[in-house]
C-alpha positions as CSV (number, residue, x, y, z in Angstrom):
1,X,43.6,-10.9,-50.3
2,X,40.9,-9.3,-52.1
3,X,43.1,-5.7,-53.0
4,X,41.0,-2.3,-53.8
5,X,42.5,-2.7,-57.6
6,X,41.0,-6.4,-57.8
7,X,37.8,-5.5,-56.2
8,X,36.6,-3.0,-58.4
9,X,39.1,-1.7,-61.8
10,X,37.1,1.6,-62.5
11,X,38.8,4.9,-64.5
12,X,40.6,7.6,-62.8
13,X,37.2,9.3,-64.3
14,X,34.0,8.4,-64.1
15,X,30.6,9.7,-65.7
16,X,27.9,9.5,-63.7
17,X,24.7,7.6,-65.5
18,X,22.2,10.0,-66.3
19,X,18.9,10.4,-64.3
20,X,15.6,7.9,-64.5
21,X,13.3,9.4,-67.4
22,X,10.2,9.2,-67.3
23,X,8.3,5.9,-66.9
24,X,11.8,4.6,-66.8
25,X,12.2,1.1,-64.0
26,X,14.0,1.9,-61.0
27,X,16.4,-1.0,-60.7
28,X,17.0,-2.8,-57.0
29,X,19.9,-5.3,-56.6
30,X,20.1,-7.9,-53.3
31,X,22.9,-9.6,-52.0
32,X,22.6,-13.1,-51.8
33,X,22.9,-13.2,-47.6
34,X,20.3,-15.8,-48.2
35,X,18.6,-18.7,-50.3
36,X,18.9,-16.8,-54.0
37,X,15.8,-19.1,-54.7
38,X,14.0,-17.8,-52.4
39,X,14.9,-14.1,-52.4
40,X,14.1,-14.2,-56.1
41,X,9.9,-14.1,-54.5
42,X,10.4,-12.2,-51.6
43,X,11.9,-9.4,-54.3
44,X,8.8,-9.5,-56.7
45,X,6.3,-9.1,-53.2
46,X,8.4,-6.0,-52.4
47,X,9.3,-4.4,-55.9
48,X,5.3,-4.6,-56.3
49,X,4.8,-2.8,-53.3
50,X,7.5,-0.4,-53.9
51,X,5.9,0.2,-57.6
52,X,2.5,1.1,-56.2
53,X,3.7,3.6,-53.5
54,X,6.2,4.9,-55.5
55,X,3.8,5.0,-58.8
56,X,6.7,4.2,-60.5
57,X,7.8,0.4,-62.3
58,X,10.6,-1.0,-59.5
59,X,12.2,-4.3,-60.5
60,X,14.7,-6.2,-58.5
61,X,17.5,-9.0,-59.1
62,X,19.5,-10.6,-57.2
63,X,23.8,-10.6,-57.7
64,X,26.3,-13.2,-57.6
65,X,28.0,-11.3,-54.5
66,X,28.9,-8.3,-52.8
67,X,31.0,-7.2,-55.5
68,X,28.9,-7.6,-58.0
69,X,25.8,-5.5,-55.9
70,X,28.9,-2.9,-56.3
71,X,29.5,-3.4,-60.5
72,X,25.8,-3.4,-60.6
73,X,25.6,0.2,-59.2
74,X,28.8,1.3,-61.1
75,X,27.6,0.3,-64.4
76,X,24.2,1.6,-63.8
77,X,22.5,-2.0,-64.3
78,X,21.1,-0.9,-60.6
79,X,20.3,2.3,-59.4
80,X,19.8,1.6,-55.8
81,X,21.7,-1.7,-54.0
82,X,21.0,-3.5,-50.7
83,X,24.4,-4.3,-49.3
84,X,26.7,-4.6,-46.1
85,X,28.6,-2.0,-44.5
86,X,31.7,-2.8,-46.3
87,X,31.1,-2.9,-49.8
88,X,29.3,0.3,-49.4
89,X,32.6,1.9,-48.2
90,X,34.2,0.5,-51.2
91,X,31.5,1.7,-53.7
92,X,31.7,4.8,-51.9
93,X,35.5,5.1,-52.7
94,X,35.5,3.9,-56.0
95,X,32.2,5.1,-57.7
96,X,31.0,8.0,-55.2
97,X,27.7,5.4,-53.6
98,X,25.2,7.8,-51.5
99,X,23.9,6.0,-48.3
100,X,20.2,6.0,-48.2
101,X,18.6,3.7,-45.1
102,X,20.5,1.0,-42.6
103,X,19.0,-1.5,-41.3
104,X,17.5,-1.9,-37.4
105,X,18.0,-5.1,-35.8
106,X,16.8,-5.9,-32.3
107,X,16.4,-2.2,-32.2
108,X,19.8,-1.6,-32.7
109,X,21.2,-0.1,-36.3
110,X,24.2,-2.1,-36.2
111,X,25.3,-5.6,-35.4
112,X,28.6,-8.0,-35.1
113,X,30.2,-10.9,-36.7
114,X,30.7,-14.0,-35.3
115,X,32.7,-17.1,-35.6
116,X,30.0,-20.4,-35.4
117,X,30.8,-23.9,-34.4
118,X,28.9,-27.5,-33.5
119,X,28.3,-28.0,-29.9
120,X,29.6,-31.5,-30.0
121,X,33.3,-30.3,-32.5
122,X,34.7,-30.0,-29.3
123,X,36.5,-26.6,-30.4
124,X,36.6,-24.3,-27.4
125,X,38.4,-21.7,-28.6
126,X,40.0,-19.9,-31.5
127,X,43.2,-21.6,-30.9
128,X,41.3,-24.5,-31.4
129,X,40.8,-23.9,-35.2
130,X,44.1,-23.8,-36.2
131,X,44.8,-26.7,-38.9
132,X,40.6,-26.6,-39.2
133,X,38.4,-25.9,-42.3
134,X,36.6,-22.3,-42.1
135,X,34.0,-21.1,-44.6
136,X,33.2,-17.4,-44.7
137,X,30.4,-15.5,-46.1
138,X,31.6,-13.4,-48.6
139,X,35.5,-11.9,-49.0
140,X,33.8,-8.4,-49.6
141,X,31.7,-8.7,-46.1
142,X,32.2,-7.3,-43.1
143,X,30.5,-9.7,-40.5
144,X,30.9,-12.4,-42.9
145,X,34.5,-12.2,-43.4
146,X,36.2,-8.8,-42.4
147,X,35.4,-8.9,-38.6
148,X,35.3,-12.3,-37.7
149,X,38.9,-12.4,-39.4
150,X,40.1,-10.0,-37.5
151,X,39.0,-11.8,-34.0
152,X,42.2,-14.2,-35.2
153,X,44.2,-11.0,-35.6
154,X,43.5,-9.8,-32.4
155,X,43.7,-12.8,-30.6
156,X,47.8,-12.8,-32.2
157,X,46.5,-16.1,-33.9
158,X,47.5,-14.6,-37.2
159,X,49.5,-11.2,-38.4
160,X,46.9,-10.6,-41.2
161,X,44.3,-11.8,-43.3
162,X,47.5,-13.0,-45.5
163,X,48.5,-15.5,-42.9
164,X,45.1,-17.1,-42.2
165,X,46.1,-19.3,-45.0
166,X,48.8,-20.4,-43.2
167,X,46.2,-20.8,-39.8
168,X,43.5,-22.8,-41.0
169,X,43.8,-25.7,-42.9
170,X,40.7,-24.6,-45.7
171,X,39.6,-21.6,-45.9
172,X,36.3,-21.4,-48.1
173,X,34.0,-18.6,-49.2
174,X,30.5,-20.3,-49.6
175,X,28.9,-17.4,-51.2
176,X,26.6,-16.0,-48.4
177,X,25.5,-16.5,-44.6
178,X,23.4,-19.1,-44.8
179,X,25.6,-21.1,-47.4
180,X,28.5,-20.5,-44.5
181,X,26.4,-21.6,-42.1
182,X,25.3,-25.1,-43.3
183,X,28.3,-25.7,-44.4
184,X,29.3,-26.1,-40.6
185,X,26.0,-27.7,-39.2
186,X,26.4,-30.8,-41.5
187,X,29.7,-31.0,-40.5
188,X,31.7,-29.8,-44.1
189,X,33.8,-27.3,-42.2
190,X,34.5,-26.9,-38.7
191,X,33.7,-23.4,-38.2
192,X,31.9,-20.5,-39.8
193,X,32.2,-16.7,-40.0
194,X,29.3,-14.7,-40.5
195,X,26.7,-12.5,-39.2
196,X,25.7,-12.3,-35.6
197,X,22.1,-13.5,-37.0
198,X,23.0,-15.6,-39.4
199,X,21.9,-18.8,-37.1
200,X,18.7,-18.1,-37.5
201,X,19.1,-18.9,-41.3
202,X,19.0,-22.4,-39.9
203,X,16.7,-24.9,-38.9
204,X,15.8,-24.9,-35.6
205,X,16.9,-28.6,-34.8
206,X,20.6,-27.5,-36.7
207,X,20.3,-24.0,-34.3
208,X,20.5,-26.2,-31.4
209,X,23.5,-27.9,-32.1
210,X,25.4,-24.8,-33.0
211,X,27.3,-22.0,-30.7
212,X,29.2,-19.4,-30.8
213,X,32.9,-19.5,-30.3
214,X,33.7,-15.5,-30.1
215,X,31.7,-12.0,-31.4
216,X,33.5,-9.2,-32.6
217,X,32.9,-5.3,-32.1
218,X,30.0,-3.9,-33.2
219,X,29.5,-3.0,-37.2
220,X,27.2,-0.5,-38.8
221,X,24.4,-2.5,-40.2
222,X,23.8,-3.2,-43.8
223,X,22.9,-0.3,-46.1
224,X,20.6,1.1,-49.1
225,X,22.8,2.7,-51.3
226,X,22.2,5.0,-54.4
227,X,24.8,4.8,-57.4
228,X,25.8,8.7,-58.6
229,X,23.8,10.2,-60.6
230,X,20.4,8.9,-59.3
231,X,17.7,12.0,-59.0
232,X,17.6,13.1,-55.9
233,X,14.0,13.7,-56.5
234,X,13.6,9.4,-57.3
235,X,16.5,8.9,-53.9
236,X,14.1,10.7,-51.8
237,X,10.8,9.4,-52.7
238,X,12.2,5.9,-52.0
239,X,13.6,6.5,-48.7
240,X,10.2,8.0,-47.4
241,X,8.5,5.1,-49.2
242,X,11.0,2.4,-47.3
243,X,10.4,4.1,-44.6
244,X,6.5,3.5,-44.6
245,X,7.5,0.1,-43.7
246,X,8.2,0.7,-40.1
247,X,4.5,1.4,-39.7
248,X,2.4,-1.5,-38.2
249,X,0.3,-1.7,-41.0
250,X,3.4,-2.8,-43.2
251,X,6.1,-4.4,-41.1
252,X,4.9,-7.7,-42.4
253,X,6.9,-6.6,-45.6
254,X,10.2,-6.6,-43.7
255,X,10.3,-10.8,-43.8
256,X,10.9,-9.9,-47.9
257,X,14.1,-7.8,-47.1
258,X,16.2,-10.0,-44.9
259,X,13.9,-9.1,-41.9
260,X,15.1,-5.9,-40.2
261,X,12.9,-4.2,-37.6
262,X,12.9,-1.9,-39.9
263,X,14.6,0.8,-41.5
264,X,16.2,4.3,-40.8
265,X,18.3,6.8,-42.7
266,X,21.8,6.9,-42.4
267,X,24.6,9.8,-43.9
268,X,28.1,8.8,-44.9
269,X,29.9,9.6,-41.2
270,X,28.6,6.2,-39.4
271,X,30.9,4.1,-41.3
272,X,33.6,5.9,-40.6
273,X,34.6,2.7,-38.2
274,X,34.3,0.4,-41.2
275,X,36.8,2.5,-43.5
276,X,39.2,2.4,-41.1
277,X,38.9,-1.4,-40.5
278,X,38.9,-1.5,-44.4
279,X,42.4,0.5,-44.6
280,X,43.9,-1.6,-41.8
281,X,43.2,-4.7,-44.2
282,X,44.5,-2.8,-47.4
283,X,40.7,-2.4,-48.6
284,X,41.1,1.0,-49.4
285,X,44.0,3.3,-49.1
């Protein structure tokens, strides 16, 4: 299991990087929940837009994973980072991360894992998957790995995420939701875990033939996060610009950032949930 020392080695002091100067980029890192290929474009239609409102050059890259959003942040090659509930947590711990904005889904700001399967695999139940292949979203994700896990774990199917090993017969991390999630429509796993959305990363005819086998609790949704350090001048220019995109006029932005209703802002005490969930699992300590 991915420990607090592996995720992230950092020194028992850290300096925080200095403040943007002047003309300097402001730097925006994505997690790759989605096609890199294509998120690479939708980033350049929304780091333009940010750059206008803000009057300030925004760029934008997109990370290997979750953990590396989090390195991104710590070593100041990011200044702000879109990223799940968990990894926040852990920035939070390790580096001191400030939540800026979460996510709205459906109207909701939060959301659930899910564990996916094919209509037609004839799995009915988690039982079911024992001795069968599993991919996962990400092993620093909490509705692409954390949550749906811990279904398993509540269902007594395993003691902890140490034994899935010994549950499943594969257990695969395929890099993001939609890499999960095809990996079980064309049939290379039996089952996926990811977020309670991340079907509609699929095609419609592959939608069809998909279900869901069990949903876990609900799960603060993904966050904008700030590494230490950043002005609080720069931090609150770009949550009342992100914000500007829950007006009517500029909603049609929100297909470039993973397509939220939109966006509000969020303090440190609504993932108080996740950092338990993460201590249970040996996260954090």
């Amino acid at each position: 299991m991915l420990s607090r020392r592996n995720f992230l080695a950092v020194s028992a002091a850290i300096l925080a990087a200095p403040a943007l100067a002047a003309g300097e980029e402001l730097k925006l890192a994505f997690i790759p929940q989605e096609n890199p290929e294509k998120l690479l474009g939708d980033i350049k239609a929304v780091t333009g837009w940010l750059s206008e409102r803000m009057g300030m050059p925004v760029t934008g890259f997109v990370t290997f994973d979750h953990a590396a959003a989090v390195e991104a942040l710590r070593n100041g090659d990011a200044d702000i980072s879109f990223m799940g509930a968990l990894p926040y947590v852990l920035a939070e711990d390790q580096i001191g991360a400030v939540p800026l904005l979460s996510e709205v889904y459906r109207g909701q700001p939060s959301y659930a894992g899910r564990v996916f399967v094919r209509k037609d695999s004839g799995i009915e139940t988690l039982a079911d998957l024992k001795g069968r292949d599993i991919a996962f979203a990400d092993p620093v994700s909490e509705s692409g790995y954390l949550y749906p896990l811990d279904l398993f774990v509540r269902e007594r199917l395993i003691a902890d995420a140490a034994d899935a090993d010994n549950f499943f017969g594969r257990k695969f991390f395929a890099g993001g939701y939609q890499q999960a999630m095809q990996a079980m429509a064309n049939g290379l796993v039996d089952a996926a875990g990811a977020s309670q959305y991340a079907d509609l990363l699929l095609t419609p005819d592959q939608q069809a033939e998909v279900k869901v086998l069990a949903e876990s609790e609900q799960i603060p949704s993904h966050a904008v996060v700030a590494r230490p350090g950043l002005d609080k001048g720069v931090q609150a220019k770009f949550i009342e610009t992100m914000l500007q995109l829950n007006e009517p006029g500029n909603r049609h932005l929100l297909a470039y950032l993973y397509g939220p209703d939109g966006y509000i802002a969020v303090d440190r005490d609504v993932y108080e949930g996740v950092r338990e969930t993460a201590r249970r699992y040996g996260y954090l300590k």
